[in-house]
C-alpha positions in Angstrom: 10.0 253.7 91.3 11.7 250.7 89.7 12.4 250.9 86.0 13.6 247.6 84.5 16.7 247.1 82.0 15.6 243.6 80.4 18.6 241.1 79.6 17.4 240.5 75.8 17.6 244.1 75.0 21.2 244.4 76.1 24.3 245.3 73.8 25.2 242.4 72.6 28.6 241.3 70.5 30.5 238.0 69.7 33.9 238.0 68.2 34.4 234.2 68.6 36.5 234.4 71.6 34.2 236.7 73.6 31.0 236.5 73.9 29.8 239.8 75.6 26.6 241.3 76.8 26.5 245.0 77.5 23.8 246.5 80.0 25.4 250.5 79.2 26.9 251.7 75.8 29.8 250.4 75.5 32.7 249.6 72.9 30.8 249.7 69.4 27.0 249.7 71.0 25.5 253.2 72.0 22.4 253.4 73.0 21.8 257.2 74.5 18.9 255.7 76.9 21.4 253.9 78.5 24.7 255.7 79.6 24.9 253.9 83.2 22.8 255.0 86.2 24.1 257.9 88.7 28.3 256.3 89.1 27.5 253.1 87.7 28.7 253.8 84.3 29.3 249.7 82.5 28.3 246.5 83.5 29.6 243.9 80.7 28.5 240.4 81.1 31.9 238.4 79.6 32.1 234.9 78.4 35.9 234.2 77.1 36.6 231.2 75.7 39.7 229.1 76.7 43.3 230.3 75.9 41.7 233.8 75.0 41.3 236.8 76.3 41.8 240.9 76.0 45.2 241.9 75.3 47.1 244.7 77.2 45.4 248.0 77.0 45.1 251.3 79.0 42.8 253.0 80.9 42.2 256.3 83.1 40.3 257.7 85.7 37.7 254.6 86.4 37.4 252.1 88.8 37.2 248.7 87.5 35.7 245.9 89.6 35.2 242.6 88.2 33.0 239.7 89.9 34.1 235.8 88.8 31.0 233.6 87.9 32.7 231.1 86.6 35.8 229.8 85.4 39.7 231.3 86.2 40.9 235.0 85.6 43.9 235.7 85.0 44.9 239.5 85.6 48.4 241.6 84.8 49.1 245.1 85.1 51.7 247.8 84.6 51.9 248.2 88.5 53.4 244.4 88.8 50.0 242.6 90.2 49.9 239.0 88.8 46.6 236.7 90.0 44.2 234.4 88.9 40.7 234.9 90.3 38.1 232.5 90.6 34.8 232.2 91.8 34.1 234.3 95.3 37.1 236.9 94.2 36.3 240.1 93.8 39.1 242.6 91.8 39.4 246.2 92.0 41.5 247.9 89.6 41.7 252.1 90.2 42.6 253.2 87.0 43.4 256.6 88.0 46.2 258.8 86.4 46.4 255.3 83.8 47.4 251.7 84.3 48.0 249.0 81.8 46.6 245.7 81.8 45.4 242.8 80.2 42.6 239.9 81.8 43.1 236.1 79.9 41.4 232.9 80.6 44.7 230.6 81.4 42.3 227.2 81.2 42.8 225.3 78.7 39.8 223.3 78.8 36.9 225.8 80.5 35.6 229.1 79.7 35.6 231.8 82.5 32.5 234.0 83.0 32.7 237.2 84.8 30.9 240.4 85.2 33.6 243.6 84.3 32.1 246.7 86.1 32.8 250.5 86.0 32.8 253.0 88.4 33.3 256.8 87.9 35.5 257.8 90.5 35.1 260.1 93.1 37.9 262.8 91.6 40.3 262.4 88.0 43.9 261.7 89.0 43.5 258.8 91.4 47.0 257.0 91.8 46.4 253.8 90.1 45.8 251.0 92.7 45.1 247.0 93.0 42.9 245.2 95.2 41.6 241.8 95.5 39.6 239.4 97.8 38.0 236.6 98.3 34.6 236.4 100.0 33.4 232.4 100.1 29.9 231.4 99.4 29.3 230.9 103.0 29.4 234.9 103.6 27.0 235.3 100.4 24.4 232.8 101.3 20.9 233.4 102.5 22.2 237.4 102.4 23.5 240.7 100.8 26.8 240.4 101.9 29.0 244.1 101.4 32.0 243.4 99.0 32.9 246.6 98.2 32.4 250.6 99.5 34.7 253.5 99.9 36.0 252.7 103.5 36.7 248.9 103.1 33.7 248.5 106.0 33.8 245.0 107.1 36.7 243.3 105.0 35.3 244.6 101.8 37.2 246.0 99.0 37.9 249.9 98.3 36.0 251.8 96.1 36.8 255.4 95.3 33.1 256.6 95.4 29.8 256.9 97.3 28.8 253.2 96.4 28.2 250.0 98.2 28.0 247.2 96.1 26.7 243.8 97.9 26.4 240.7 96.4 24.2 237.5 97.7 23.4 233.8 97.2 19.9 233.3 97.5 18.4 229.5 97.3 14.7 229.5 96.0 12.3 231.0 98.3 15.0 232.8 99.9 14.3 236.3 100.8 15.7 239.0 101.8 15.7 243.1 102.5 18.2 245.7 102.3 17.4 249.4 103.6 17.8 252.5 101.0 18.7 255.4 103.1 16.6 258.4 101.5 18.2 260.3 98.8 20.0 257.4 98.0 19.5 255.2 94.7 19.8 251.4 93.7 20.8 249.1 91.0 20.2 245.4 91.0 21.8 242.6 88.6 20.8 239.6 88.5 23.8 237.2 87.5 22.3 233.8 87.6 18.6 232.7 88.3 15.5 234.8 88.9 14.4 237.1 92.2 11.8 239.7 92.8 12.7 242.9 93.5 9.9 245.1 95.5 7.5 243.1 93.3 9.0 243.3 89.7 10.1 239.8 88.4 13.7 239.8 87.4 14.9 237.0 84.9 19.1 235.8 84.9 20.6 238.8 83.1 18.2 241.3 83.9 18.9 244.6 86.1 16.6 247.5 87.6 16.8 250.3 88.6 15.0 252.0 91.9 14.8 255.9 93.4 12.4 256.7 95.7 12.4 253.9 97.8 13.3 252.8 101.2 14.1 249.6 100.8 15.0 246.1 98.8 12.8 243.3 99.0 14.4 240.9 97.0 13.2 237.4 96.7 14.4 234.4 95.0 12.0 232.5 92.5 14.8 230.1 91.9 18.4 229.6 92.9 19.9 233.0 92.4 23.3 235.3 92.8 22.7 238.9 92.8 24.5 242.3 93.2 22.9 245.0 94.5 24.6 249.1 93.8 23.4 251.2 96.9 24.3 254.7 95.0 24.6 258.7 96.1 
C-alpha cells in the first residue's frame, strides 16, 4: 500500500527570510491528517535567504537531522558545537533533556536549502548530543546509500530510534531497489527531480508512504536525490 503526500498540498509559510514547506503539522499549520508517519514526526523543506536565519531557541526530547541541498549551514549550540554544513553533510542534533541552538545562512550572496527532520526518540531524557558527517556524492550515486540508523552501521550517523534513513543520487533511468523487512514501514522524499516508487510517480517535493510491502523499487524519471525512512 502506498499512500502519496503531494508537494502542492504541503504547509506552506513565507516570512521573507524563510521560505518553508511543511510535509507534517508544524509551527502555525495543523493539519490532523497529517501528524508524521510511525517516528517520523516533521519534515520541513527550508529556503533561508542570505544573512538570515532562526535565532537561538530550545528544544527537548527529539532528534533533529538536517540534510544540506544547497547552500552553507551554519549551526551553534549550548553544548559548544560550532560548523558550517554544506552539501553531502548530514547533522544530528539529540535534543534530549534540552539543548539550545540556532541554524543561519553565513553567505552573503547565496541562499541555503536544506531539509530539517524530526525524529521521536527511542526514550524522553536522552543526554543531548551532536553528530555530523559528510557522505560525498560518490557514495550516493546510482544507490540508497545508509546515512543514518541507531548503531552508526557503516560510517553512518546515530539515530536514537528504530530508523534507517538512506539517501541516493539517481541520474535519469537510474533504478534502484531496497528490501522492506516484513512488519517494517517506509517513507520516501523526493528532494529534487522525479522517481517512481513501486509504480506511483513522485514529483520534486512529493513523499509516500508504504506498509505492506517488501520492497522499494524506485526509479528515476529524471535526475533525482531522494531519502528513503525504513521505519519499526
Amino acid at each position: 500500500m502506498i499512500t502519496r503526500r503531494p508537494a502542492n498540498e504541503r504547509g506552506h509559510v513565507n516570512f521573507g527570510w524563510l521560505d518553508s514547506h511543511h510535509t507534517f503539522s508544524f509551527g502555525e499549520y495543523h493539519d490532523p491528517r497529517h501528524m508524521g508517519f510511525r517516528a517520523l514526526r516533521v519534515i520541513n523543506e527550508d529556503r533561508v535567504r542570505e544573512g538570515k536565519g532562526f535565532g537561538t531557541h530550545g528544544h527537548r526530547d527529539m532528534e533533529i537531522v538536517s540534510y544540506v541541498l544547497g547552500g552553507q549551514l551554519e549551526h551553534k549550540d549550548s553544548l559548544g558545537t560550532g560548523s558550517v554544513l554544506v552539501p553531502g553533510d548530514v547533522q544530528r542534533m539529540t535534543a534530549g533533556t534540552g539543548v539550545l541552538h540556532s541554524e543561519f545562512n553565513p553567505s552573503s550572496t547565496a541562499p541555503v536549502h536544506f531539509l530539517q527532520i524530526w525524529v521521536l526518540p527511542e526514550r524522553p531524557g536522552l543526554a543531548p548530543g551532536y553528530e555530523q558527517k559528510n557522505f560525498p556524492a560518490a557514495e550516493r550515486s546510482g544507490r540508497l546509500r545508509l546515512v543514518a540508523d541507531r548503531h552508526g552501521t557503516d560510517g553512518a550517523i546515530t539515530v536514537h530510534q528504530d530508523v534507517r534513513l538512506y539517501a541516493g543520487l539517481l541520474a535519469a533511468d537510474t533504478r534502484v531497489s531496497q528490501p522492506i523487512a516484513a512488519g517494517r514501514h517506509a517513507w520516501v522524499q523526493v528532494a529534487r527531480g522525479a522517481v517512481s516508487v513501486n509504480g506511483e510517480r513522485l514529483d520534486e517535493g512529493d513523499g509516500a508512504a508504504l506498509s505492506e510491502v517488501e520492497s522499494l523499487e524506485i526509479g528515476a524519471e529524471q535526475d533525482a536525490e531522494v531519502l528513503v525512512f525504513d521505519l519499526a
